[in-house]
Steps between C-alpha positions, in 0.01 A plus 500: 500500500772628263866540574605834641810568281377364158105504495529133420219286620751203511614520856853228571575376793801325603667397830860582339345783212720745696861337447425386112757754255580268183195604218419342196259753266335372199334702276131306411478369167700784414530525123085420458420827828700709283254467236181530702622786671594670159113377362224460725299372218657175575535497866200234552641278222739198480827685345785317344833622403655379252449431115443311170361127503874343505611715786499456893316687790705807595276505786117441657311707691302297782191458331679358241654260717169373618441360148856302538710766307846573624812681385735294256191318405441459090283756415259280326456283780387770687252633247384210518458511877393903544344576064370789690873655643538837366870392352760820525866498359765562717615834519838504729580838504220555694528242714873642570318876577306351717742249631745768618185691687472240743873435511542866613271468734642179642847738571307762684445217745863339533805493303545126514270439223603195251280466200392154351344611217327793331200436741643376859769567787640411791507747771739509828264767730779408811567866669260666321213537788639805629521688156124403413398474853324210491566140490550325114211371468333795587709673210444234273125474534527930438730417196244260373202779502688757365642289180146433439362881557784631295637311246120278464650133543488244758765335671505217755773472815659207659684583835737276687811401632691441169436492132362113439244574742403892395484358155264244594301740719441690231356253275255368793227791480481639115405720358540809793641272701685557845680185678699453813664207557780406730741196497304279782144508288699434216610140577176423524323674189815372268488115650212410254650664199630282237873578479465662170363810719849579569653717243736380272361140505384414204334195340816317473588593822185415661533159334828398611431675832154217525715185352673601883154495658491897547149555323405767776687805683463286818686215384801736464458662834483111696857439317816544623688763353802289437300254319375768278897623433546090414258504271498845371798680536476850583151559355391208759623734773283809333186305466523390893516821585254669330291208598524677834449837339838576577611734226873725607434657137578912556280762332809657234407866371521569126489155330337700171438295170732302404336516107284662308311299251206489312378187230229384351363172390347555105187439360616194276884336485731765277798434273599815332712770605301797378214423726711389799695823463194754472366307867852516599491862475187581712624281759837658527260868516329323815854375666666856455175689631483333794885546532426856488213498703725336815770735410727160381714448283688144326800363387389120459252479166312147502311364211274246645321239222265195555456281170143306404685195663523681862860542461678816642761650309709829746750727351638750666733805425710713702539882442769743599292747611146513672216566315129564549445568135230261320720601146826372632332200719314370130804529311665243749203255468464541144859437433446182729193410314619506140764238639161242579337528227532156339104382413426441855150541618463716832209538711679807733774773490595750747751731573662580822739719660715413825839616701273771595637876598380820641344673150790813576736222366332426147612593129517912503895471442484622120312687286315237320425373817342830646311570203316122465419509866345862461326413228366161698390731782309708275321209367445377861304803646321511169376158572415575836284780456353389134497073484760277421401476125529906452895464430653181352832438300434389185578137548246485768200631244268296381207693350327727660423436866208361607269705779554373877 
């Protein structure tokens, strides 16, 4: 038997499904889908994104993650797991494209979307049953089918009462995945989680939290509340509650990025400035086209190193006007970069861009201005329609390019 409104042959059933408005929608190993929509070839096949033996897992599709492979993972550790992963590099302006596709779907469902990320949301659905005509997780179940008929990805949904527990919905049923779960049933699923389940406890959280005696969820929910304050302060009083999967959290419209950034981590450790500058330059290109792509621009320019030692080295500029354009975003960085240069070793660079603006507010305001963005725009749709090696700037060349 399949469900009447989606053709699904998952059919949910839940005594409060009917009252449940607060979504959580995560794409399904979104960056690795991508690429096996865009090549069947490799649809059967453990896919990795990411690059180069010293970098880290961009992301894993779920036969990857069978072997043990998981995003932020060393790449050679997971070679080692998965040698047979089909390893892809990142491409981000894709990801954006296709990022945005399922974002404007999200809005034809409610305007009270709040995105987390390039690949998940939280939805408010409350009043919206008499403009769809149906209940919301009827609509979301539709939404679900028609992301993956249309735009050829999968997403999973986690319904409840408030975002902890339609962010852990969502996570209980992956890949296509579609959760209810309502604050009574989730006392009891969360009492045998270690308290590290709860977001923004981390490891030395967790340990503090079990020098206390709170190794589980339930040993938070048999305290007293006060206790917790003594103990904890304010954050004693947060974990209590969502102990009881009591979240008052609202769904807020519009968060957007907050930065657009884009690093890598080299091949082997680098000291001088003419090869830090030429992979400067390509990652500014990737920063400003995915600027462009979201219609952004940037006033905040952020030069982001990491030396063989693990150390992280930040600069950051200000500008006085906006821009989207990789030309005036590199000269920033390279300005900033000159200024480390000292015979230090480092093992990553990346550029970023923040204090982020509608794109209608970026550098047109002089000539100079008008003419570099044109000519970056020209460049742009050349790429799209030709390969990203069929236009470079000259500091970018280095030989001819090599076939895809």
């Amino acid at each position: 038997m399949r469900c009447t409104e989606c053709g699904s042959p998952r059919l949910i059933r839940h005594r409060t499904l009917g009252t449940l408005t607060l979504a959580h929608i995560d794409c399904d190993a979104f960056y690795a889908t991508v690429e096996k929509r865009d090549n069947p070839d490799i649809a059967d096949k453990p896919v990795i994104i990411g690059g180069g033996k010293r970098g880290v897992v961009s992301a894993a599709c779920y036969i990857a993650r069978t072997y043990g492979v998981r995003s932020a993972m060393p790449m050679f550790k997971a070679l080692d797991l998965c040698p047979s992963a089909v390893v892809v590099p990142p491409d981000m302006a894709k990801y954006v494209r296709v990022g945005r596709e399922v974002r404007h779907a999200m809005m034809a469902l409610t305007p009270l979307v709040e995105p987390l990320s390039i690949d998940e949301a939280f939805l408010d659905l409350s009043g919206t049953e008499l403009v769809h005509g149906m209940m919301p997780a009827k609509v979301l179940a539709r939404f679900a089918s028609q992301v993956e008929r249309d735009i050829g990805i999968t997403v999973s949904v986690g319904l409840s009462v408030n975002k902890f527990l339609a962010k852990i919905a969502s996570d209980l049923d992956k890949p296509r995945g579609f959760a209810a779960l309502d604050q009574e049933e989730a006392r009891a699923m969360l009492a045998e989680r270690p308290v590290g389940f709860i977001y923004g406890v981390g490891p030395a959280s967790q340990e503090k939290l079990s020098q206390h005696g709170f190794r589980l969820i339930k040993d938070l929910q048999r305290a007293d509340e006060i206790d917790l304050m003594k103990q904890f302060g304010p954050e004693g009083r947060r974990l209590w509650r969502l102990a009881r999967g009591i979240d008052d959290r609202k769904v807020v419209a519009d968060r957007g990025a907050k930065t657009i950034s884009n690093e890598t981590t080299l091949e082997s450790d680098v000291r001088d400035f003419p090869t830090l500058e030429k992979i400067l330059w390509r990652l500014c290109e990737k920063v400003s086209s995915r600027l462009k792509s979201g219609d952004l621009s940037g006033s905040t320019i952020t030069l982001k190193l990491k030396t063989a030692d693990f150390r992280q080295r930040t600069r950051s500029q200000s500008l006085q006007v906006p821009t989207q354009l990789a030309t005036r975003i590199f000269a920033t960085v390279r300005e900033m970069l000159s200024r480390e240069i000292d015979g230090t070793a480092f093992r990553l660079i990346g550029a970023g861009v923040s204090a982020l603006k509608p794109g209608a507010e970026a550098d047109d305001q002089d000539l100079l201005d008008r003419r570099s963005a044109h000519a970056e725009r020209a460049m742009d749709n050349v790429r799209k329609k030709f390969g990203n090696t069929a236009v470079m700037r000259g500091i970018a060349y280095d030989g001819p390019a090599k076939p895809d």
